[in-house]
Z-matrix of the N, CA and C atoms (Angstrom, degrees):
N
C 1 1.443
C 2 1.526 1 109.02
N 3 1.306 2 108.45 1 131.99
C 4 1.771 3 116.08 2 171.03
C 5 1.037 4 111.26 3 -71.11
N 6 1.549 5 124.63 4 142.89
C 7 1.387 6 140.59 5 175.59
C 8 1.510 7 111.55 6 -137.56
N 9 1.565 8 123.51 7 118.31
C 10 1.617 9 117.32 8 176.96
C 11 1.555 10 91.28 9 -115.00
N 12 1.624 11 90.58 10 101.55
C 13 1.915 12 95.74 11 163.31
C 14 1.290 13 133.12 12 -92.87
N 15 1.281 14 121.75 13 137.61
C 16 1.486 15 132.10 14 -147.91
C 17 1.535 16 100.95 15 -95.17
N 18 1.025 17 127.73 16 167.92
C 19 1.219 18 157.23 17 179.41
C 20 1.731 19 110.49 18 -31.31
N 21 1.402 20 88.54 19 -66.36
C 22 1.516 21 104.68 20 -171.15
C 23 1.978 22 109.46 21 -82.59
N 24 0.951 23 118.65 22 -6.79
C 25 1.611 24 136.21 23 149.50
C 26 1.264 25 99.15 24 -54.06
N 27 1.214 26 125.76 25 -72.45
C 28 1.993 27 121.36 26 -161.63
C 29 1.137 28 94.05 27 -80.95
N 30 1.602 29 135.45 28 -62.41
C 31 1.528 30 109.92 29 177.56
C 32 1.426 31 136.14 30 -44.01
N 33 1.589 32 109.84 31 -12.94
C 34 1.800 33 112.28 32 -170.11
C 35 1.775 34 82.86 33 -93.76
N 36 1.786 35 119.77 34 -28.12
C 37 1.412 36 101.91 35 -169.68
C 38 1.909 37 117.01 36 -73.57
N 39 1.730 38 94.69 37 -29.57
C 40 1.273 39 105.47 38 165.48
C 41 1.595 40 138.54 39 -39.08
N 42 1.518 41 107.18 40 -53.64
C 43 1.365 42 128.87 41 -162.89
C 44 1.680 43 77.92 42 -87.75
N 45 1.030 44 137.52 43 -34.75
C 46 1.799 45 115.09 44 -170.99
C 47 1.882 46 93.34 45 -144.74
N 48 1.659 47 98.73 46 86.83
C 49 1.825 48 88.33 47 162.71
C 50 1.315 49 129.08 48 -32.83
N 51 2.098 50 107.16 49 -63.78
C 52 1.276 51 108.33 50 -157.41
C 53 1.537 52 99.67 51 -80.28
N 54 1.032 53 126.91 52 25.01
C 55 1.498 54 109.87 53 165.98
C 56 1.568 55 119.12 54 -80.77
N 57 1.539 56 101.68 55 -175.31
C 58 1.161 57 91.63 56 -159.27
C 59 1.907 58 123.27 57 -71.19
N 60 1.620 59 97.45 58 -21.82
C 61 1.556 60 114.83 59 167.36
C 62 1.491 61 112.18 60 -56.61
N 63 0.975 62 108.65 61 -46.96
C 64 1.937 63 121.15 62 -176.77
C 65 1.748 64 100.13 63 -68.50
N 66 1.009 65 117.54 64 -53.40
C 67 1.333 66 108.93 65 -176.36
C 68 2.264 67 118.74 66 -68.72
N 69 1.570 68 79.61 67 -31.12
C 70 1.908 69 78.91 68 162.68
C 71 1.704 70 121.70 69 -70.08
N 72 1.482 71 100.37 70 -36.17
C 73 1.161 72 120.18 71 -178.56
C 74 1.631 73 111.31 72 -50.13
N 75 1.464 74 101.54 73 -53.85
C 76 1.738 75 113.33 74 -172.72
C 77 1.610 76 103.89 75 -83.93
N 78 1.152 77 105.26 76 -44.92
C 79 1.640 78 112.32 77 -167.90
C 80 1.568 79 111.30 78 -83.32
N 81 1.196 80 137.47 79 -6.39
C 82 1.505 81 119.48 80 -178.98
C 83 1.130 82 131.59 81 -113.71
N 84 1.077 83 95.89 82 37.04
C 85 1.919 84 127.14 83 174.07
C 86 1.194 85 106.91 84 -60.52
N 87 1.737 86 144.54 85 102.92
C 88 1.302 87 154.16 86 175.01
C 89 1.250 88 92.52 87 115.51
N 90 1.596 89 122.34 88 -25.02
C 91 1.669 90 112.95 89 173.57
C 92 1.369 91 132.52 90 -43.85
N 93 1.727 92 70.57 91 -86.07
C 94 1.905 93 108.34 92 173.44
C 95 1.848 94 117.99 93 -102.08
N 96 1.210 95 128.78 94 164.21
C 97 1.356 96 130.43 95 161.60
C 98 0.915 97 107.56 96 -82.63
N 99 1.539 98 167.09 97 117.86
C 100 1.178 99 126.74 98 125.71
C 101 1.265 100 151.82 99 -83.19
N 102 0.966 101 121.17 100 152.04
C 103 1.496 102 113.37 101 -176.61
C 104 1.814 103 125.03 102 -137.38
N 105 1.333 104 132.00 103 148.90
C 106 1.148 105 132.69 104 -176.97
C 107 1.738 106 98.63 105 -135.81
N 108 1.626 107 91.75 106 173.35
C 109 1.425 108 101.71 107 175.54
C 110 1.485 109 107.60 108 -105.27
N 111 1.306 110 135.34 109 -178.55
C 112 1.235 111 144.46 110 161.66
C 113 1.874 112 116.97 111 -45.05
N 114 1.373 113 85.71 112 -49.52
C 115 1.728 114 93.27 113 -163.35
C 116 1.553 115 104.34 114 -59.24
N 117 1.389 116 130.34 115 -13.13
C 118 1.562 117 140.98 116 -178.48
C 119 1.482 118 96.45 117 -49.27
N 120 1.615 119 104.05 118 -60.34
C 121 1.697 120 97.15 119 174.33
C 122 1.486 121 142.46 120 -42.72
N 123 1.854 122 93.88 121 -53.24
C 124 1.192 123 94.52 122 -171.28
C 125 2.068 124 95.44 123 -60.81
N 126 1.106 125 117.14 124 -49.81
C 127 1.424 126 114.35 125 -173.42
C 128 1.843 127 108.90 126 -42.14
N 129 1.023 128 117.88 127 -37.19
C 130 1.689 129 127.91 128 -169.01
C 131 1.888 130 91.22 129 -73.55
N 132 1.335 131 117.90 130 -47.90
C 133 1.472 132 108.42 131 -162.41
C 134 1.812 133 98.97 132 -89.38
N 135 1.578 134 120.42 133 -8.16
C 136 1.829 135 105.26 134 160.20
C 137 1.220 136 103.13 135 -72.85
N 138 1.479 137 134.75 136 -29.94
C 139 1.436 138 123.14 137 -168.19
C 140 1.410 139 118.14 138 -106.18
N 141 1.558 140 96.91 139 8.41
C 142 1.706 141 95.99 140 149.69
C 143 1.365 142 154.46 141 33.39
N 144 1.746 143 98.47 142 -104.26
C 145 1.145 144 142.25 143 178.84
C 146 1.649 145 110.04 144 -76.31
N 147 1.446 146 106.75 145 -41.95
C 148 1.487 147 107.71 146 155.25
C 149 1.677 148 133.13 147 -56.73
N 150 1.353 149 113.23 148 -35.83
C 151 1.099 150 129.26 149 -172.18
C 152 1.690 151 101.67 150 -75.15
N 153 1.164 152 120.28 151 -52.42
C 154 2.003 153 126.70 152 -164.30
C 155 1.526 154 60.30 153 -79.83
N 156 1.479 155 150.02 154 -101.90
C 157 1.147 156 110.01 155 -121.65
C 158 1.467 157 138.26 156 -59.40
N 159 1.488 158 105.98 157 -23.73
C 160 1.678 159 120.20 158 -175.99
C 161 1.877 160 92.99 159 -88.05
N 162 0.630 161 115.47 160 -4.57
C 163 1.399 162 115.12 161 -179.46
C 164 1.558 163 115.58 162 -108.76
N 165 1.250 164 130.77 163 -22.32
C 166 1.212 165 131.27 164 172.62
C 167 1.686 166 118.53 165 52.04
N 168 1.637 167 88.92 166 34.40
C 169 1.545 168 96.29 167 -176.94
C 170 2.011 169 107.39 168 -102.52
N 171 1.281 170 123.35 169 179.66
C 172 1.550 171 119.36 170 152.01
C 173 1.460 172 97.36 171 -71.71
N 174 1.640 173 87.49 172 163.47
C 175 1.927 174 98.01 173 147.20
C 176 1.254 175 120.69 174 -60.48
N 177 1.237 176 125.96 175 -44.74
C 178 1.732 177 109.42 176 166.34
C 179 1.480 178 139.70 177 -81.67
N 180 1.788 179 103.82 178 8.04
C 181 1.477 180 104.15 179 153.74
C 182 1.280 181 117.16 180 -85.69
N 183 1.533 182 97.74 181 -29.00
C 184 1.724 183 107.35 182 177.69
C 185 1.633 184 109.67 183 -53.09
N 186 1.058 185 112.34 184 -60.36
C 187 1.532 186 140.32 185 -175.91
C 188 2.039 187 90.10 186 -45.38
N 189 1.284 188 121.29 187 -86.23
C 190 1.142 189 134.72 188 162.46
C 191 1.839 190 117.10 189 -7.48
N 192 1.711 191 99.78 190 -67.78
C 193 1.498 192 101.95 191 -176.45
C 194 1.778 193 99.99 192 -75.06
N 195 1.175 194 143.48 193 -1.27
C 196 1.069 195 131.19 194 -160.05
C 197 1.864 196 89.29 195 -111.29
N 198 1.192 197 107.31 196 -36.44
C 199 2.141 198 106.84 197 176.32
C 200 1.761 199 96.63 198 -58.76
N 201 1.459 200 120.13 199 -58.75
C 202 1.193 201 131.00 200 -162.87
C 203 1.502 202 104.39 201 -52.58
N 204 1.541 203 119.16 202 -47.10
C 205 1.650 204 117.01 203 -165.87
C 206 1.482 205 102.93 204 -85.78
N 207 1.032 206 114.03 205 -50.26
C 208 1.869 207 106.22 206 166.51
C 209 1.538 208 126.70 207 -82.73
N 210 1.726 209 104.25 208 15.80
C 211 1.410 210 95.92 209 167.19
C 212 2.039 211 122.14 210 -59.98
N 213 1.473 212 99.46 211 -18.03
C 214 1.869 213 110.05 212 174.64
C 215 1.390 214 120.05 213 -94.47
N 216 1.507 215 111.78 214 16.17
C 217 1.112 216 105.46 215 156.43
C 218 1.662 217 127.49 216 -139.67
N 219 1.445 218 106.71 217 172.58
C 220 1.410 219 111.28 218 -154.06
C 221 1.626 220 95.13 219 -96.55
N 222 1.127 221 111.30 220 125.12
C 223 1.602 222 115.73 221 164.49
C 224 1.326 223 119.00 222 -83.37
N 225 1.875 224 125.46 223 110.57
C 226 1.068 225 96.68 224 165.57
C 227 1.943 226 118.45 225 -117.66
N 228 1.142 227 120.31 226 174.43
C 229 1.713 228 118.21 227 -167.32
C 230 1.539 229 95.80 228 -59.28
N 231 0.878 230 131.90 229 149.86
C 232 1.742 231 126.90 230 169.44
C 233 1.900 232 98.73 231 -88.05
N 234 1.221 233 127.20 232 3.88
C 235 1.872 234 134.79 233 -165.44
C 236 1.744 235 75.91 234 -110.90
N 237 0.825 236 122.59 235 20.55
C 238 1.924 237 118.53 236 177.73
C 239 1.623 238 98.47 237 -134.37
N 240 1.360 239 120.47 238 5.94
C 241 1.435 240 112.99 239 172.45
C 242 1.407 241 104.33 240 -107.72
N 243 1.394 242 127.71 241 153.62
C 244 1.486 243 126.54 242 -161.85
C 245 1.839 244 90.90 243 -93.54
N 246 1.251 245 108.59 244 144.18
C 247 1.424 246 141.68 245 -177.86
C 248 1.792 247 95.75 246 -52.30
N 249 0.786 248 119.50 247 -44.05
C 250 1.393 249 113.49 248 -173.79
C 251 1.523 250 108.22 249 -61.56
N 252 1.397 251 79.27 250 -47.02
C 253 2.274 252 84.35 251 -173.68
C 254 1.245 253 97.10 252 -55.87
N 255 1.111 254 130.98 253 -49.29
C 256 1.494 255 140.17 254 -136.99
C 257 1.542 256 93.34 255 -85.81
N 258 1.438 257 137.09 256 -53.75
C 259 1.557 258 138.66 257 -163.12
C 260 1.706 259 86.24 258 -86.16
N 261 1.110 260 148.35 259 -44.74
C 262 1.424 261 139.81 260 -172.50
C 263 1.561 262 95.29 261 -69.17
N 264 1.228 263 133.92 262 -41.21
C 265 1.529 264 126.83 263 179.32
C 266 1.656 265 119.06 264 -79.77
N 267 0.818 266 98.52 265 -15.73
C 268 1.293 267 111.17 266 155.87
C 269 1.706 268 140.12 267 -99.95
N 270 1.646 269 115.91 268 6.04
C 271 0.839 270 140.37 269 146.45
C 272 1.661 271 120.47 270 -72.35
N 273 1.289 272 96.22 271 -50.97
C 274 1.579 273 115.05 272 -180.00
C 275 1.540 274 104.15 273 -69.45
N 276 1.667 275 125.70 274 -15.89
C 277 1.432 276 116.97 275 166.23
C 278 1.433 277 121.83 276 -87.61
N 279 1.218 278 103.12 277 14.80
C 280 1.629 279 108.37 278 -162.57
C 281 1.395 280 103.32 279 -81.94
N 282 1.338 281 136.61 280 113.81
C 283 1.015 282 153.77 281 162.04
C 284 1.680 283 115.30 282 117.63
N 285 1.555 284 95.57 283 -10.01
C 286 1.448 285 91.84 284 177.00
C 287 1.739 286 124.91 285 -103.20
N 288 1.593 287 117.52 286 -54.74
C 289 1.372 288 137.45 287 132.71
C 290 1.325 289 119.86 288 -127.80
N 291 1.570 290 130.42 289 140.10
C 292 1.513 291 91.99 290 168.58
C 293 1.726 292 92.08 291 -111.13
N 294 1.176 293 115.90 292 0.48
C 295 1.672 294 113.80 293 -174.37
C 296 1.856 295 88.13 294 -40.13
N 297 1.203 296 116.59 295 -30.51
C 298 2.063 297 105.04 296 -146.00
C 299 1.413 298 82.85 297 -102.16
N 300 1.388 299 131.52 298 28.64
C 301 1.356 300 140.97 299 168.11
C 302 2.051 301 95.40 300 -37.74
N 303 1.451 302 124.13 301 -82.64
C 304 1.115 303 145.92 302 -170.01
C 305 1.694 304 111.86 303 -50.04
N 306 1.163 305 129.88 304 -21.85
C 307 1.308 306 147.10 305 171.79
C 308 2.098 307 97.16 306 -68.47
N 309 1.765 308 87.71 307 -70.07
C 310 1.677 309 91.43 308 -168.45
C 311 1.519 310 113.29 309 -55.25
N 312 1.423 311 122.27 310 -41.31
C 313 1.515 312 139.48 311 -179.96
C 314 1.541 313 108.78 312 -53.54
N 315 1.435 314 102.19 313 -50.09
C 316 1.771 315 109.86 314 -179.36
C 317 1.613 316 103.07 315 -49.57
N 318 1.563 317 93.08 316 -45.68
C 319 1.915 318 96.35 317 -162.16
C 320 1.082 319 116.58 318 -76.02
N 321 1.622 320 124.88 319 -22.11
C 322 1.222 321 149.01 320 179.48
C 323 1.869 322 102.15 321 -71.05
N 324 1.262 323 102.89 322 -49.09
C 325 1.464 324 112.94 323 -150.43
C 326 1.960 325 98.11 324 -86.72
N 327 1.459 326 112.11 325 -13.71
C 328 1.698 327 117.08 326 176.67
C 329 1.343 328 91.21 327 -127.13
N 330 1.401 329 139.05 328 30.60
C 331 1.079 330 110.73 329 172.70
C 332 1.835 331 133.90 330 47.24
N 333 0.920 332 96.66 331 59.51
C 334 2.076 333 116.10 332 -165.82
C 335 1.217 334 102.67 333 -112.67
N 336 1.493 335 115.19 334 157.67
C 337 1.778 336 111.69 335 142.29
C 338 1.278 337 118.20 336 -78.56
N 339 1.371 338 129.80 337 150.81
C 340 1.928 339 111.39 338 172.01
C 341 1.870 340 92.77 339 -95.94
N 342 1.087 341 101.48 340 156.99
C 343 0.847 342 114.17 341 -177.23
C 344 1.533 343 113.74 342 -140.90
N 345 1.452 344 101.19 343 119.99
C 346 1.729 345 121.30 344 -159.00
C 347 1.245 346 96.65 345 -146.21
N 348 1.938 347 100.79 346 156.82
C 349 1.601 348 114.30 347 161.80
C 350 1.826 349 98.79 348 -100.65
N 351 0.962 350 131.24 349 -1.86
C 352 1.369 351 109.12 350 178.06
C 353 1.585 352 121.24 351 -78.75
N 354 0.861 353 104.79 352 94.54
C 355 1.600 354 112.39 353 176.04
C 356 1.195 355 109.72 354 -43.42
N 357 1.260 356 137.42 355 -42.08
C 358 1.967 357 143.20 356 -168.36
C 359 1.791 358 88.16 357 -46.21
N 360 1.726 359 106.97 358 -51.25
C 361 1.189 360 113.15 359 -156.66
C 362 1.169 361 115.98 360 -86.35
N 363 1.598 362 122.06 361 -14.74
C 364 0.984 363 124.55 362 154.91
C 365 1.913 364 137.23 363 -59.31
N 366 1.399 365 75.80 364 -47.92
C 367 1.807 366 93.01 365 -163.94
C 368 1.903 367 80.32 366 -78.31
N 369 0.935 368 129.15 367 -19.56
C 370 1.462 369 118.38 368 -171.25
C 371 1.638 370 116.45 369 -92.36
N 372 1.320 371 111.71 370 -17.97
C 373 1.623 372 122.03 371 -178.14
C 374 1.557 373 72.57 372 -84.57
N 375 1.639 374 133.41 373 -64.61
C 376 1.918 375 101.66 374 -153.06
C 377 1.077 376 91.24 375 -71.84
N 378 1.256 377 150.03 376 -60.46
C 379 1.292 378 123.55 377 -161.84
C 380 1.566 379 123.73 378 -30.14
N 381 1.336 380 109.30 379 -34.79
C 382 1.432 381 108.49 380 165.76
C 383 1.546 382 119.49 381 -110.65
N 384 1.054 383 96.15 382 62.36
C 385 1.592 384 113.51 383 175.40
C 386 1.334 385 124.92 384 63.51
N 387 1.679 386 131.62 385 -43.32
C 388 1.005 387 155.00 386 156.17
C 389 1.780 388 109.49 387 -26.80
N 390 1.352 389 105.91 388 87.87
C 391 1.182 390 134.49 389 -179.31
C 392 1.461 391 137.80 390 -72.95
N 393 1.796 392 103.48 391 -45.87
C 394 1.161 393 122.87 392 159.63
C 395 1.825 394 130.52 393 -46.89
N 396 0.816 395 97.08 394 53.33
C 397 2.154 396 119.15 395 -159.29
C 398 1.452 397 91.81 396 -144.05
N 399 1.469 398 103.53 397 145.02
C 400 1.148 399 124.73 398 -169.98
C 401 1.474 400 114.68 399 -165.62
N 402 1.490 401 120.45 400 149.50
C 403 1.762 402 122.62 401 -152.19
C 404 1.207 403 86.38 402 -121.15
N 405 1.249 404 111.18 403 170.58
C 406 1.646 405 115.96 404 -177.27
C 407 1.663 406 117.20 405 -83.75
N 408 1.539 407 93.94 406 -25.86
C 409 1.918 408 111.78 407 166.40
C 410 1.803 409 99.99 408 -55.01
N 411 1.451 410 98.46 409 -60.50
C 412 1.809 411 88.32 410 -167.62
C 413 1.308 412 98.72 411 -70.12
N 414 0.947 413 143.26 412 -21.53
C 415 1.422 414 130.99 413 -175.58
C 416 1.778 415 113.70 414 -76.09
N 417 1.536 416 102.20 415 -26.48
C 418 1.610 417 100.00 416 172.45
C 419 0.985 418 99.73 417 -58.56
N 420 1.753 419 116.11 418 -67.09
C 421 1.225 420 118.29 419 -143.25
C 422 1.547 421 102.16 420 -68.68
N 423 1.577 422 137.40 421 -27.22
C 424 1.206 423 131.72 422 -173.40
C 425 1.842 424 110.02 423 -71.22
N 426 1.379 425 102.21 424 -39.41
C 427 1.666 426 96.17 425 155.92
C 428 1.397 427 129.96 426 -62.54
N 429 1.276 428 125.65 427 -22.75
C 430 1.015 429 118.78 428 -172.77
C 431 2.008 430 104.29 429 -85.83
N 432 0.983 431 95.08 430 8.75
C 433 1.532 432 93.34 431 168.10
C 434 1.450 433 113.03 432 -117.06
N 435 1.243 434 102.08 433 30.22
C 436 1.446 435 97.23 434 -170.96
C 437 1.649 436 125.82 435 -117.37
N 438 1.399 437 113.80 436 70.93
C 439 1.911 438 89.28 437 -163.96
C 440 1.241 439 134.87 438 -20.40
N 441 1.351 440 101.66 439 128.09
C 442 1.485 441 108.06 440 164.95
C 443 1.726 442 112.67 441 -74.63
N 444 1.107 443 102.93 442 124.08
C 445 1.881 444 112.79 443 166.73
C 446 1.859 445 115.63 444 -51.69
């Protein structure tokens, strides 16, 4: 199963590995796919300064725990998703976020679930029909039906 995880997914796995995000993150390799876009970074290196501080790590553990949690997923350029996906997914963010424009387009554009803790963005993609969204609750519980190999 495809998964495009957003921003605030690796930062919630960051600030607490063994939780339960960090452990899907590391552990569901043969599970899930995952995948992100580029722009995850630039978003991870504005919040920085937030991160070493709630984290009480260096920059190169930071640096370190951030290779380790997205070592299972696939980065792809969001300038590799076709313009249509991308201005229709970003239509469909209009009023809710469109910053996570590149998240919805990725998932749209490979056919994925996105997978986020922001509820705004959740409860606001079904509200407009846009289904392919997924919480980290349904995502436990949908792993937890899932043999492990």
């Amino acid at each position: 199963m495809k998964i495009v995880v957003d921003t605030n997914i690796l930062f919630s796995g960051m600030l607490n590995s063994t939780s339960k995000i960090g452990q899907i993150l590391l552990g569901s390799k043969g599970v899930f796919e995952f995948y992100s876009c580029n722009f995850l970074f630039i978003e991870l290196m504005k919040h920085k300064n937030k991160l070493l501080s709630l984290t009480k790590l260096s920059e190169v553990d930071l640096v370190e725990l951030q290779n380790k949690l997205s070592q299972n997923i696939t980065f792809i350029n969001e300038l590799l998703i076709p313009k249509e996906i991308y201005k229709s997914s970003e239509l469909l963010l209009e009023g809710i976020d469109t910053k996570d424009t590149p998240y919805v387009a990725l998932a749209t554009h490979i056919k994925a679930l996105l997978w986020t803790g922001d509820m705004k963005l959740i409860s606001g993609l079904k509200r407009k029909t846009y289904n392919n969204v997924i919480s980290t609750f349904e995502l436990i519980l949908l792993s937890s039906g899932i043999p492990k190999e």
